[in-house]
N, C-alpha and C positions, 0 to 999 in steps of 0.2 A: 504494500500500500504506500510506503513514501518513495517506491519510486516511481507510482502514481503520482502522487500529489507533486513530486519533482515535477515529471513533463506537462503535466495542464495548469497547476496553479500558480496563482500569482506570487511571485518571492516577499510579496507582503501581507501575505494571508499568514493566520494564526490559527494552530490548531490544539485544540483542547482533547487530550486521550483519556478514553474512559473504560474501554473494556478492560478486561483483568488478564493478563497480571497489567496494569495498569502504568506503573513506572516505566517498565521494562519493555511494553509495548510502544511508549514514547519513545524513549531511546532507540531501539530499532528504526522506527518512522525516522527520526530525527540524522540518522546515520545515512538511512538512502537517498537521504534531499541536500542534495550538491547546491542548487540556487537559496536555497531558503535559510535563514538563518538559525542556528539552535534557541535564539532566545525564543522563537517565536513558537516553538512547543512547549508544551505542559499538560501535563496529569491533575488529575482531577480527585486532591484529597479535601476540599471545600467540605462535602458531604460529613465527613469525619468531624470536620474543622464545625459544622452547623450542631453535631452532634452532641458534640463536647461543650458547645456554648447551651445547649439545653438540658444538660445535667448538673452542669454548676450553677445557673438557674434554677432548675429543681430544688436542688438542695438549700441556694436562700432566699427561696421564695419571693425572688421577681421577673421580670419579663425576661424572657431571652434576648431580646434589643438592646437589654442594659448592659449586657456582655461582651464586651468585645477583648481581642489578640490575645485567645487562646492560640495554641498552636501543637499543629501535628509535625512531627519530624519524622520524615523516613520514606516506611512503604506504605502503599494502600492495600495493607494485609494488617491479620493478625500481631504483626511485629512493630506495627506504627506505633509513638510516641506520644501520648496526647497528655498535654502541658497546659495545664492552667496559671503555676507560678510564677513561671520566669516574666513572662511579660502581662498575664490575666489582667484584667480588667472592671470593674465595676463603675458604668456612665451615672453621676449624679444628675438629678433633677436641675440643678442649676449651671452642667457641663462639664462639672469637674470630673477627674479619672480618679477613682479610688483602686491602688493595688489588690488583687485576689490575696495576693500572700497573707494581708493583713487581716484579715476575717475567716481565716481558717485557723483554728486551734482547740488541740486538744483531739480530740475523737474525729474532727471536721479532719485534720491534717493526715492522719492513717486512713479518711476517706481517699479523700483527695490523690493521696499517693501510691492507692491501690487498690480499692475497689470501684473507683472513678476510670482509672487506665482502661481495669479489664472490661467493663462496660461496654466502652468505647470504641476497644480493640473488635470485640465481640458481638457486639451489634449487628453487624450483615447477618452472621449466622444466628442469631438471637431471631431476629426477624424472617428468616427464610423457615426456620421450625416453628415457629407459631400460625406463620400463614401460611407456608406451602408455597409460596412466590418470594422475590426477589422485592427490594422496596426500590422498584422501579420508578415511581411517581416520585419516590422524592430525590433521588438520583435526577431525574430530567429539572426539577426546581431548582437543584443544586448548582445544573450546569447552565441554567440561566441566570444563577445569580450572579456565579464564578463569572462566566462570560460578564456581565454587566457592571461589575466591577472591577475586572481586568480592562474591558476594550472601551468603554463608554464614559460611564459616570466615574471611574478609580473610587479608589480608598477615603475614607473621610478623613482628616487631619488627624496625624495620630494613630492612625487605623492600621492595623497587618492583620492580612488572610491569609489559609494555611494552601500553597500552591508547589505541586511538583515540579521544580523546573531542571535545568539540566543543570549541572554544577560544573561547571569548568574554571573555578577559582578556588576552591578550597575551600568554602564557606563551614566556618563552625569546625574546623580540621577534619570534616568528610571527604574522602578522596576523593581526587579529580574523576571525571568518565562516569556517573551516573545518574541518574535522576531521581534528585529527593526533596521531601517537601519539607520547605523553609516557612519560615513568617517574612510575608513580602508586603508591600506597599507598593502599589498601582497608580501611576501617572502618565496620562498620555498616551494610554496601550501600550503600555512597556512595565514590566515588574522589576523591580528592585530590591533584595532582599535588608530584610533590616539586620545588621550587623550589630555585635555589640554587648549582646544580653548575658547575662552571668550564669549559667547553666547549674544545677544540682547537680550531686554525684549520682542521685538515682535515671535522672535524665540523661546523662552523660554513658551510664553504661548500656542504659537502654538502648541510646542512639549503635552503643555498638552492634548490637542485636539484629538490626534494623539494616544497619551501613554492611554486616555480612551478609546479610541475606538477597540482599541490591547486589551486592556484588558478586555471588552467585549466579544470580537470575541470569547474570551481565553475560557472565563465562558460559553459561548452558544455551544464551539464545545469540552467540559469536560461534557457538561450536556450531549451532545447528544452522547459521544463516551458510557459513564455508560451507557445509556438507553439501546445502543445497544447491553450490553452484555448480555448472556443470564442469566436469573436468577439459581437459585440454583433448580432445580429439575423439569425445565421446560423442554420440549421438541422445543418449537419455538424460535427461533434468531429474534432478529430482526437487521436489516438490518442500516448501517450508510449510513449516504446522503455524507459521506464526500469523496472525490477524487483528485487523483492526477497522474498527467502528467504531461509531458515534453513541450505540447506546450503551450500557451495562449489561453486561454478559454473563452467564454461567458457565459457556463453552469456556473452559481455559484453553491457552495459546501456547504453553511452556508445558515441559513435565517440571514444576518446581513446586512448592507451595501454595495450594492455592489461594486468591484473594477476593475476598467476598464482598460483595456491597454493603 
C-alpha cells in the first residue's frame, strides 16, 4: 500500500494508520513512499489517549473535557504506556491547569499507577468480550478527532495529544527507526513532539517494554517485506501478508503480538 500511495498521491497528503499492528503498519507504508515525507505518517493511538482521559475523569468525578495531556507512549497494543502524571492535566473553570500529580494520593496513587495502566492497556479486549465486536464506532470518532486536530483546528494552547509518529531523532532516548506514540502539539498540520517532561521510573521501564516490542515488530515485518521480493532471475513473487487500511481491523498483518482496538 505505500507504494500505492507513493505513485498516485500527493507528496502533501497525510496519512493516518489505523489497522493493527498499527505502528508497525505505518512504518512499512512510510518506508515505500520515496516522495512523501515521514513526518506526514502517523498511527492512531488518540483512541487510547480519549480512553485514558475518561478514567481519570471517572475516578474524580468531572467531565472528560476537563482533562487534558495525558499520554500514551509506545504501541497501540497491550504494551502501550498510559501516563496521566508526567504531564496530566486538570482544566479549571477559570482556565487555569491544575497538575494530575497533585490530587492523587494515597490509595488514588496505587490507582493510578496500576490499575489505571491495565484498564487502558486492556480495553480493546475488554470490549471485544463483552460485545462480541470491535469498538469500531469509537475508533472512527477517534480518527476524526485525531484528524481535526492534527490537520485543521491543532492543539489548544498548552494542549498535547497522544500521536504515533515516526521517530527519527531520539525522542525520550527511544531509538531511532520506529514508530511510537509521543505527546505532541499540533500546529499548522505538522506535529511536534513536546520535549522535556520528567519521566517516573515506572514509566520509564514500561517505555522499555513497549520500545522492545516496536522493535521486534520492526525486524519481523523487514524480514518478511525482503522475502517478498522477488529474487534476481526468478519468475515467482511472493506475496507480503502485510496490509493496510483506513478502518480498525481484526485481521492482523504480522505474526507478532496482537493489537487490539
Amino acid at each position: 500500500m505505500g507504494k500505492v500511495i507513493d505513485a498516485v498521491a500527493s507528496p502533501n497528503c497525510k496519512v493516518l494508520v489505523v489497522a493493527n499492528p498499527a505502528n508497525t503498519n505505518c512504518l512499512v507504508a512510510l518506508k515505500e513512499c520515496v516522495r512523501i515525507p515521514s513526518k506526514n505518517f502517523a498511527a492512531l493511538t488518540y483512541l487510547d489517549h480519549q480512553r485514558a482521559k475518561g478514567q481519570i475523569a471517572q475516578r474524580l468525578g468531572v467531565p472528560p473535557n476537563s482533562i487534558t495531556n495525558v499520554t500514551i507512549w509506545g504501541n497501540h497494543s497491550e504494551t502501550q504506556v498510559p501516563d496521566a502524571l508526567s504531564d496530566g492535566q486538570l482544566l479549571g473553570r477559570n482556565g487555569e491547569r491544575l497538575p494530575l500529580r497533585s490530587m492523587f494520593t494515597g490509595d488514588d496513587i496505587d490507582w493510578v499507577q496500576h490499575e489505571f495502566v491495565s484498564v487502558v492497556q486492556n480495553r480493546g479486549k475488554a470490549v471485544i468480550e463483552a460485545r462480541g465486536a470491535s469498538s469500531a464506532m469509537s475508533a472512527a470518532i477517534s480518527i476524526a478527532d485525531c484528524l481535526k486536530k492534527w490537520l485543521v483546528t491543532g492543539t489548544d494552547e498548552g494542549e498535547t495529544i497522544s500521536l504515533a509518529i515516526y521517530n527519527d531523532r531520539g525522542y525520550y532516548n527511544v531509538e531511532e527507526g520506529i514508530v511510537f506514540s509521543f505527546p505532541c502539539e499540533c500546529r499548522n498540520g505538522e506535529w511536534i513532539v513536546k520535549e522535556g517532561l520528567e519521566l517516573s521510573d515506572n514509566v520509564l521501564r514500561a517505555m522499555q517494554l513497549t520500545k522492545d516490542e516496536l522493535l521486534n515488530e520492526r525486524d519481523d515485518a523487514m524480514e518478511l517485506i525482503a522475502a517478498s521480493r522477488p529474487r534476481k532471475g526468478s519468475m515467482s513473487t511472493a506475496s507480503s501478508t502485510m496490509s493496510l487500511t483506513s478502518s480498525e481491523s481484526e485481521s492482523e498483518c504480522l505474526p507478532t503480538q496482537l493489537s487490539k482496538i
